[in-house]
C-alpha positions in Angstrom: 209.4 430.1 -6.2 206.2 428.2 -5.9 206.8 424.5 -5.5 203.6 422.9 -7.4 203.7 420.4 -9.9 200.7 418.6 -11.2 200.0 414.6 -11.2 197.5 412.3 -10.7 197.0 408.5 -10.9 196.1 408.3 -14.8 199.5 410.2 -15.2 201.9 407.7 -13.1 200.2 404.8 -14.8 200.7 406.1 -18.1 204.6 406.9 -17.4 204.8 404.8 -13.9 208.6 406.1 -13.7 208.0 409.5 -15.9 208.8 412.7 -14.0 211.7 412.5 -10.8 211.5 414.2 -8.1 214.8 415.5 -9.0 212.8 417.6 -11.3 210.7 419.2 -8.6 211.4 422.5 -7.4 211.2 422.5 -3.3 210.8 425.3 -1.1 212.1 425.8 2.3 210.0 424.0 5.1 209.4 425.4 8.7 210.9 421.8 10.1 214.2 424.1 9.3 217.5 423.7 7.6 217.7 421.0 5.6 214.1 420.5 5.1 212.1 421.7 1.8 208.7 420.5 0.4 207.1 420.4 -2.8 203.5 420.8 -3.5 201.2 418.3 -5.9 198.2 419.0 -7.2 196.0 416.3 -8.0 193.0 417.6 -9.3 189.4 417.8 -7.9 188.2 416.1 -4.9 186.7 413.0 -5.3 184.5 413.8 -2.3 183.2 416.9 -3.8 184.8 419.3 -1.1 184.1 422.4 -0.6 180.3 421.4 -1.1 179.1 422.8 -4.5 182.2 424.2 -5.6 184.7 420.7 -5.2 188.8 422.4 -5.4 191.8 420.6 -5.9 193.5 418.1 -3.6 196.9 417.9 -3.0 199.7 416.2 -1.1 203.0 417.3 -0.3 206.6 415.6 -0.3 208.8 417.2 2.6 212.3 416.3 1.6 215.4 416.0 4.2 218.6 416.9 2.3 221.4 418.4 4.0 223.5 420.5 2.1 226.8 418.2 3.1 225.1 415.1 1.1 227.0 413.5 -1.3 226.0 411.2 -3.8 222.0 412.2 -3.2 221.0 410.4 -6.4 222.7 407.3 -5.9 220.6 406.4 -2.6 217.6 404.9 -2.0 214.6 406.4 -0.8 212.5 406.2 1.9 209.3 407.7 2.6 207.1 408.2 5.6 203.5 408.3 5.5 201.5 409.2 8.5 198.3 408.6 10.6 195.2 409.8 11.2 195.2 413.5 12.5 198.6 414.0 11.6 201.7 415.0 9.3 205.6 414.5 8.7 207.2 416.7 11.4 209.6 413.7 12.8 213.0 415.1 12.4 214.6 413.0 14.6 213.4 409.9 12.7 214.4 411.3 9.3 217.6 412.1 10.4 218.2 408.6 11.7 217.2 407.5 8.4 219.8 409.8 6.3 222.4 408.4 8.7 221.4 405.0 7.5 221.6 405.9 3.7 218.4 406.7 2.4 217.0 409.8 0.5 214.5 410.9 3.3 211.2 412.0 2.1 207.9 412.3 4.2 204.3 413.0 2.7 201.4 414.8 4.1 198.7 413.2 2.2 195.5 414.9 0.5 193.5 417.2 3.5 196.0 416.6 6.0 198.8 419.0 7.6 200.7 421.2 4.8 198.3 420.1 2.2 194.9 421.3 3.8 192.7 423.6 1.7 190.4 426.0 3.1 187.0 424.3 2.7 187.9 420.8 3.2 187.2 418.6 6.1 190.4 417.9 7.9 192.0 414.3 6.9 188.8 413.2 5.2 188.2 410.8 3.0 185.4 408.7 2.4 187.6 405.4 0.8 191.0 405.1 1.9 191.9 403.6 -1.2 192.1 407.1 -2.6 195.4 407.5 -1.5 196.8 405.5 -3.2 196.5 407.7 -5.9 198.9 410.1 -3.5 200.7 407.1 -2.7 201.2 406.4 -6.2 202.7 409.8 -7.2 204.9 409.9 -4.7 206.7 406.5 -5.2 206.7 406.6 -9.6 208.8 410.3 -8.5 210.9 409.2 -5.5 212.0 405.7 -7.5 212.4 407.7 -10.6 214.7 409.7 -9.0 216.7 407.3 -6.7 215.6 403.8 -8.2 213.9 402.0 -5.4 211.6 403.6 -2.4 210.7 402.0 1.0 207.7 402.7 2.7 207.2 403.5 6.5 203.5 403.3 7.5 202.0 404.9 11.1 199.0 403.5 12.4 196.0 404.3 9.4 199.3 405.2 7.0 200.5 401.9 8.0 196.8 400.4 7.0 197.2 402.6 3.8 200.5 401.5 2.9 200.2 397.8 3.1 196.9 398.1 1.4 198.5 400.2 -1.5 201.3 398.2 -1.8 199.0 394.7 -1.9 197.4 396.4 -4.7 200.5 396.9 -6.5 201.0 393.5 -6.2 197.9 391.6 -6.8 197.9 393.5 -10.0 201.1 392.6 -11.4 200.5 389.4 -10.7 197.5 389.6 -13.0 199.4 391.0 -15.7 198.9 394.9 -15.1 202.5 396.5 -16.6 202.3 399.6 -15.2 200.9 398.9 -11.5 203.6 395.7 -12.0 206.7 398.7 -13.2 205.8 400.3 -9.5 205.3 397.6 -7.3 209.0 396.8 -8.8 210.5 399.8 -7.1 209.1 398.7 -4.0 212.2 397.7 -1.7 210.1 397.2 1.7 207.6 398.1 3.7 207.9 399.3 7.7 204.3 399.8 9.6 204.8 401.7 12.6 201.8 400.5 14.9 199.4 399.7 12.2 195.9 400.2 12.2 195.0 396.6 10.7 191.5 395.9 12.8 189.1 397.9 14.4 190.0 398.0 18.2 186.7 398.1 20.1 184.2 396.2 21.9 182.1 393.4 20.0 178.9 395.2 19.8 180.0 398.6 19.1 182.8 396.9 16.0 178.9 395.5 14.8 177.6 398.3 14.7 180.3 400.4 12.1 180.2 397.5 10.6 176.5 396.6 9.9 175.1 400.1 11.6 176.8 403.2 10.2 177.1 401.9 6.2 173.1 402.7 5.7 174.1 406.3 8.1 176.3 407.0 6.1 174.0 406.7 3.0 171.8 409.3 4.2 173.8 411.7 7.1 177.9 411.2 5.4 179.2 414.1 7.5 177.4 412.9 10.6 180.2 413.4 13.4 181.4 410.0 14.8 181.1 410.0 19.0 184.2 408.9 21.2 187.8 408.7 19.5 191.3 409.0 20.6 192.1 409.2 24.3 193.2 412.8 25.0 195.3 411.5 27.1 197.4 410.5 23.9 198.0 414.0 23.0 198.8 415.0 26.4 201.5 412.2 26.4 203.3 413.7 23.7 203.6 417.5 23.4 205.8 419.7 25.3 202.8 421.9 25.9 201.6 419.2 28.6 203.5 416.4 29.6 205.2 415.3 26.8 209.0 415.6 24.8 207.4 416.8 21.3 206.8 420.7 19.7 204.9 420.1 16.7 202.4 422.5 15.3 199.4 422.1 17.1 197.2 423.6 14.2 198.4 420.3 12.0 198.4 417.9 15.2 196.5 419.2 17.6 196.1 418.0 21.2 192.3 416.3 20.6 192.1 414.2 17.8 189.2 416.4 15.3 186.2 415.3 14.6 185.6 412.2 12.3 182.6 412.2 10.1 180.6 408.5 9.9 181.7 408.4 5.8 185.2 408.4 7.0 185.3 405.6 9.3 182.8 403.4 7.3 185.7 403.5 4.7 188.6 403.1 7.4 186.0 399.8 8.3 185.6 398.8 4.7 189.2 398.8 4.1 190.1 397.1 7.3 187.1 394.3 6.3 189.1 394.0 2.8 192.5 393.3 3.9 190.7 390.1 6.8 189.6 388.8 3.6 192.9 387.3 3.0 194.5 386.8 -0.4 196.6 389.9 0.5 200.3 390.6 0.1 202.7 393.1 0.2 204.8 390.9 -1.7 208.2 392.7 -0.6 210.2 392.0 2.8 208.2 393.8 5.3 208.5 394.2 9.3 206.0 395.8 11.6 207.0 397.5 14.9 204.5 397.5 18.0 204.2 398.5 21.2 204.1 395.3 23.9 200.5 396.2 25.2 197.7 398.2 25.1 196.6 401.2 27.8 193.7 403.0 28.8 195.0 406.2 28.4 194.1 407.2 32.4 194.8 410.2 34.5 196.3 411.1 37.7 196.5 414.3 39.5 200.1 415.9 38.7 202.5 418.1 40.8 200.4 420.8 39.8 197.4 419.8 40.9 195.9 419.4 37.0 195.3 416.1 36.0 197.8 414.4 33.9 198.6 410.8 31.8 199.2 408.2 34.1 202.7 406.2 34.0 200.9 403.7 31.5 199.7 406.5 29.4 203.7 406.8 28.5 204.4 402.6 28.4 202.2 401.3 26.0 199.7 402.1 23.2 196.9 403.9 24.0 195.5 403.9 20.7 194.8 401.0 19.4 195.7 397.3 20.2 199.4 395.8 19.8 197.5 392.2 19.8 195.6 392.9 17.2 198.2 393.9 14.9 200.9 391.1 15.8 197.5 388.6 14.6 196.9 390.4 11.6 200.4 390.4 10.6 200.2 387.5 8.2 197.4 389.0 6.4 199.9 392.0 5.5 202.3 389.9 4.1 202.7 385.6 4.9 206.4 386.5 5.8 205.6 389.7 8.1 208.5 390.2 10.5 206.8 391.7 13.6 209.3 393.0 16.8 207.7 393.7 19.8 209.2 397.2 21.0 208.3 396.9 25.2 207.1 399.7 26.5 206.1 401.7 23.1 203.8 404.2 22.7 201.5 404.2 20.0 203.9 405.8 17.3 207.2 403.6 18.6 209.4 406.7 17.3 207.7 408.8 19.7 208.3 406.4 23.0 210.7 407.3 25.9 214.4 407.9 24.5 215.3 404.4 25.7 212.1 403.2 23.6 212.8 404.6 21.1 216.4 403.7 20.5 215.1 400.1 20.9 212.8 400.6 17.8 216.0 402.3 15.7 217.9 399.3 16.7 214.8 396.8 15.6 215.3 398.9 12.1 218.4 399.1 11.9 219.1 395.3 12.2 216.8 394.5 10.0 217.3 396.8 7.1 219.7 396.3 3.9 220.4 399.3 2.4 223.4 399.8 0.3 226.5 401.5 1.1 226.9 405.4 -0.1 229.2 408.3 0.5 
């Protein structure tokens, strides 16, 4: 069976809770038993990808239902939205989840992971306000089908999702029905070391800022120098030093290549929400990691060189500091717990990390009772 439905944002706001995801056919994922996904297609590429013939993007909901789950309709859901050079392959984390009550859904949004087409740049976008269009699809199905949806943002997801969600609500509060109808089904918002300013020196943040806009009028798929510590990837799969066996095709060890475009509209987005005047407008709590790292090397047992200790204590992404000041700009009544000794995606951190980030959830979260 071929699971592919189509959508897009004209069609949520003209029904914002018309089709359920109830009424998607899913097929079996490779996460393994109790994990199926659903393709969406949502029509041509805004960026005009592939280059003189533009395809169809898509995203992808990746559903965790066990066959022993009663009551499926009756709970909320909860969906997971990930970060740059990623996609949903946390089953420990959505398991936590169904244990907690929800319907567990994850997305892999447009470009990204299961939805990547052949032909399009991996994870690009040239606005990150065009997922919210994905974004949008996914929560009119998941609260048609279960009534209310929670949103769990990782580092640009988590910039995405409070972004989206602000949206949501800065329309309905000007009088928009069907933006209003969604941001209704909203029950919260978790951001999993969000990406909520850009974490560089002075002169180089000047220069995406004032620099790289007129670049990226004339060279848009001009690859961006520097990026993500490899140390980071290192740090996290079984393959090197780390406790994680995700696909390496779909997360691979070295953050890919970013074109200019991309992170003039990761900058632009991150310039909006400093603007203030922004709100989630739902109860919303932030997870971060106590402190930042460099993401150095030592020589290992082996004689190859390896993360050092810090590498697996803190974030060596982007900075905790700057997220914890930002915090009121998501949302005046942010809650923000300081995880110590988090990596950059908390749910990834030591097992003694980690549990310390459930427990953060888990005290904080109301969900109702089910079966």
């Amino acid at each position: 069976m071929n699971a592919l439905s189509h959508q897009n944002l004209a069609t949520v706001l003209s029904r914002p809770l018309g089709q359920s995801v109830h009424e998607l056919d899913f097929e079996p994922d490779f996460l393994g038993e109790g994990y199926t996904h659903h393709t969406v297609d949502l029509g041509v590429d805004p960026d005009g990808e592939p280059e003189g013939d533009p395809g169809a993007v898509r995203c992808t909901l990746v559903r965790y239902r066990p066959e022993d789950t009663p009551e499926w309709g009756e709970r909320p859901a909860v969906l997971f939205v990930h970060g740059m050079t990623d996609y949903f392959f946390q089953t420990h984390v959505a398991e936590h989840f169904h244990g907690l009550g929800y319907a567990v859904y994850g997305i892999d949004l447009r470009k990204c992971g299961r939805s990547h087409r052949e032909g399009q740049t991996w994870h690009h976008v040239s606005s990150q306000s065009l997922y919210d269009e994905d974004l949008a699809v996914a929560l009119s199905m998941l609260s048609a089908g279960h009534g209310s949806t929670t949103l769990v943002g990782h580092s640009t997801g988590g910039l995405d999702v409070t972004m989206f969600v602000s949206r949501l609500h800065s329309a309905a509060r000007s009088g928009d029905t069907a933006r209003a109808a969604l941001h209704d089904t909203v029950d919260a918002v978790i951001l999993n070391s969000p990406w909520l300013d850009l974490q560089l020196d002075r002169a180089t943040n000047l220069i995406i800022r004032r620099v790289f806009p007129h670049v990226a009028r004339f060279w848009p798929t001009w690859h961006v120098p520097g990026g993500i510590s490899p140390t980071y990837g290192q740090s996290l799969h079984r393959s090197e030093y780390g406790e994680w066996g995700y696909d390496l095709g779909l997360k691979p060890l070295h953050a890919r290549p970013k074109q200019v475009s991309w992170l003039v509209g990761v900058s632009r987005e991150i310039t909006r929400l400093h603007t203030g005047g922004f709100s989630t407008g739902v109860p919303t709590l932030l997870l971060c990691s106590d402190t930042d790292g460099a993401g150095g090397t030592v020589t290992g047992a082996d004689g190859r060189r390896m993360p050092d200790a810090e590498a697996f204590a803190s974030d060596t992404v982007l900075k905790p500091s700057q997220m914890r000041a930002a915090a009121h700009l998501v949302d005046p009544d942010c809650e923000v717990r300081v995880i110590p000794g988090a990596m950059h995606d908390v749910f990834l951190s030591r097992p003694d990390v980690r549990a310390a980030a459930f427990a953060a959830v888990d005290d904080w979260v109301d969900v109702p009772s089910v079966p």
